[in-house]
GUPA-52266 format. One record per residue (C-alpha): residue number from 1; x, y, z. Coordinates in steps of 0.02 Angstrom, whole numbers, padded with zeros to 5 digits. Layout:
// GUPA-52266
+-----+--------+--------+--------+
:   n :     c1 :     c2 :     c3 :
+-----+--------+--------+--------+
: NUM :      X :      Y :      Z :
...
+-----+--------+--------+--------+
This chain:
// GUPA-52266
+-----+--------+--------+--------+
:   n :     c1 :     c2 :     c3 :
+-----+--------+--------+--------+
:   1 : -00508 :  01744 : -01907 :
:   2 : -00473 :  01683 : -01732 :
:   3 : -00594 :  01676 : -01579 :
:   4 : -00584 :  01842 : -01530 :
:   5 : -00648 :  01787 : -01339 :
:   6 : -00538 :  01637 : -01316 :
:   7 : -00384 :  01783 : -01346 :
:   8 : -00461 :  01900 : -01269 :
:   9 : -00474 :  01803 : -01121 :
:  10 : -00298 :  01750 : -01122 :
:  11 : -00247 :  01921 : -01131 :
:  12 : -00354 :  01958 : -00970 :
:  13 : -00290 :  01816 : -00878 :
:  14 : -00099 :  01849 : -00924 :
:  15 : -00155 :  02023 : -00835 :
:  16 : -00222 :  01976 : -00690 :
:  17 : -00062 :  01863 : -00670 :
:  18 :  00057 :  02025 : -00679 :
:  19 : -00041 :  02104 : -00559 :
:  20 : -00011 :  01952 : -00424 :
:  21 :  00177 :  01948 : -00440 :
:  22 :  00297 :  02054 : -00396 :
:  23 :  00339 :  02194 : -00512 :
:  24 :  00524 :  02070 : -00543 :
:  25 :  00390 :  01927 : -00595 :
:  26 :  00264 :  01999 : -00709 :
:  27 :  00385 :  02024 : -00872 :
:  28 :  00329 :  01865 : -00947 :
:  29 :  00146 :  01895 : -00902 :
:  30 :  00133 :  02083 : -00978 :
:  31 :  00231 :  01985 : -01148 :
:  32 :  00118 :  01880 : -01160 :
:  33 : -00034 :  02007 : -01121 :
:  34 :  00061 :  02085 : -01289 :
:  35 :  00060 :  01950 : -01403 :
:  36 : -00137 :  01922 : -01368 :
:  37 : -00195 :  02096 : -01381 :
:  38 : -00090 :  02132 : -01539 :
:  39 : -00167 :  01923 : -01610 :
:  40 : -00324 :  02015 : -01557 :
:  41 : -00273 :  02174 : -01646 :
:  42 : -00246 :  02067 : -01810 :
:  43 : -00400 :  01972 : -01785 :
:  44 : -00505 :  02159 : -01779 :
:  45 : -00428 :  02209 : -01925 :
:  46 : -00459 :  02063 : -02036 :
:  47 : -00647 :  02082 : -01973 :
:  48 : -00626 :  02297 : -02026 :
:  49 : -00567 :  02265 : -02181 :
:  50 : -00694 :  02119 : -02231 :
:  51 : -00861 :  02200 : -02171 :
:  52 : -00799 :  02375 : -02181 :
:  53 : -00945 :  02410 : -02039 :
:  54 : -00925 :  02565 : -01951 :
:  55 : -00930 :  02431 : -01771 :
:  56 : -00799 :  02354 : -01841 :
:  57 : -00679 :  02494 : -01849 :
:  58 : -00735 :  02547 : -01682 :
:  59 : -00692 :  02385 : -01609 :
:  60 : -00525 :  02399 : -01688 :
:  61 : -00485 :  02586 : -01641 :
:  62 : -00530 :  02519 : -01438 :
:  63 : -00396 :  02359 : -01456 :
:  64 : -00264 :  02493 : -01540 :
:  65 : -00273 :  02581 : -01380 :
:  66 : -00273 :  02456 : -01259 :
:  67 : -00118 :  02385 : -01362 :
:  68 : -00040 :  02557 : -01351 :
:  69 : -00067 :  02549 : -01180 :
:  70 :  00048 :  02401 : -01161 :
:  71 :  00170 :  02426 : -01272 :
:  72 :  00202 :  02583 : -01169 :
:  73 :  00238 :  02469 : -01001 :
:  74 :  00376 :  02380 : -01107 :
:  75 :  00496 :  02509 : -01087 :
:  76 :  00456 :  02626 : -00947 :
:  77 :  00579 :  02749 : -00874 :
:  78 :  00512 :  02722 : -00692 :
:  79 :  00461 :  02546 : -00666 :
:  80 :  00275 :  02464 : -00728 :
:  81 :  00140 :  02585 : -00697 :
:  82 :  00023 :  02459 : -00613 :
:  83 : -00125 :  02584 : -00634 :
:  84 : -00104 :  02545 : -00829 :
:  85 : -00099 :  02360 : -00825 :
:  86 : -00257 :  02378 : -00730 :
:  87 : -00336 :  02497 : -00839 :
:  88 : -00276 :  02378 : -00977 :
:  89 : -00360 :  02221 : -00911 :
:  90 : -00517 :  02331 : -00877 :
:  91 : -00542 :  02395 : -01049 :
:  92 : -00507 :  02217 : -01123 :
:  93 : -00651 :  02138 : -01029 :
:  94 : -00767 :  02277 : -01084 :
:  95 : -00735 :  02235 : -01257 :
:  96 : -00871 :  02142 : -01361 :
+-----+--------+--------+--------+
């Protein structure tokens, strides 16, 4: 398993730099917000499926819908909804 706060972290940061740029500029920043959440995603449910603690699944339930969350601002029919990407962000750095 990986350090769940070192990726968590980087998915945070990659956040906070798509919400400085310019909605042109913040592609490779939300991709990259992706690709940590879903390493995060991974890491959660390695950790379900070797404790099988009711936490566990919790934790893994709350990173399923931040990742949903994202994945939803890939392909949106009326630009990035910036309220998302800060909801997003938000819920990440709640997460234990």
């Amino acid at each position: 398993m990986t350090d769940g706060k070192a990726t968590r972290e980087r998915a945070v940061a990659a956040l906070d730099r798509a919400l400085d740029k310019s909605p042109d500029g913040a592609k490779d920043d939300l991709t990259d917000a992706i690709r940590a959440v879903a390493e995060l995603r991974d890491d959660r449910v390695k950790r379900w499926r070797h404790t099988g603690a009711a936490d566990d699944r919790h934790g893994l339930d709350a990173v399923n819908a931040i990742l949903s969350l994202l994945a939803g601002l890939e392909y949106p029919l009326a630009g990035i909804k910036w309220k998302r990407v800060s909801e997003a962000r938000d819920s990440l750095k709640k997460l234990s």
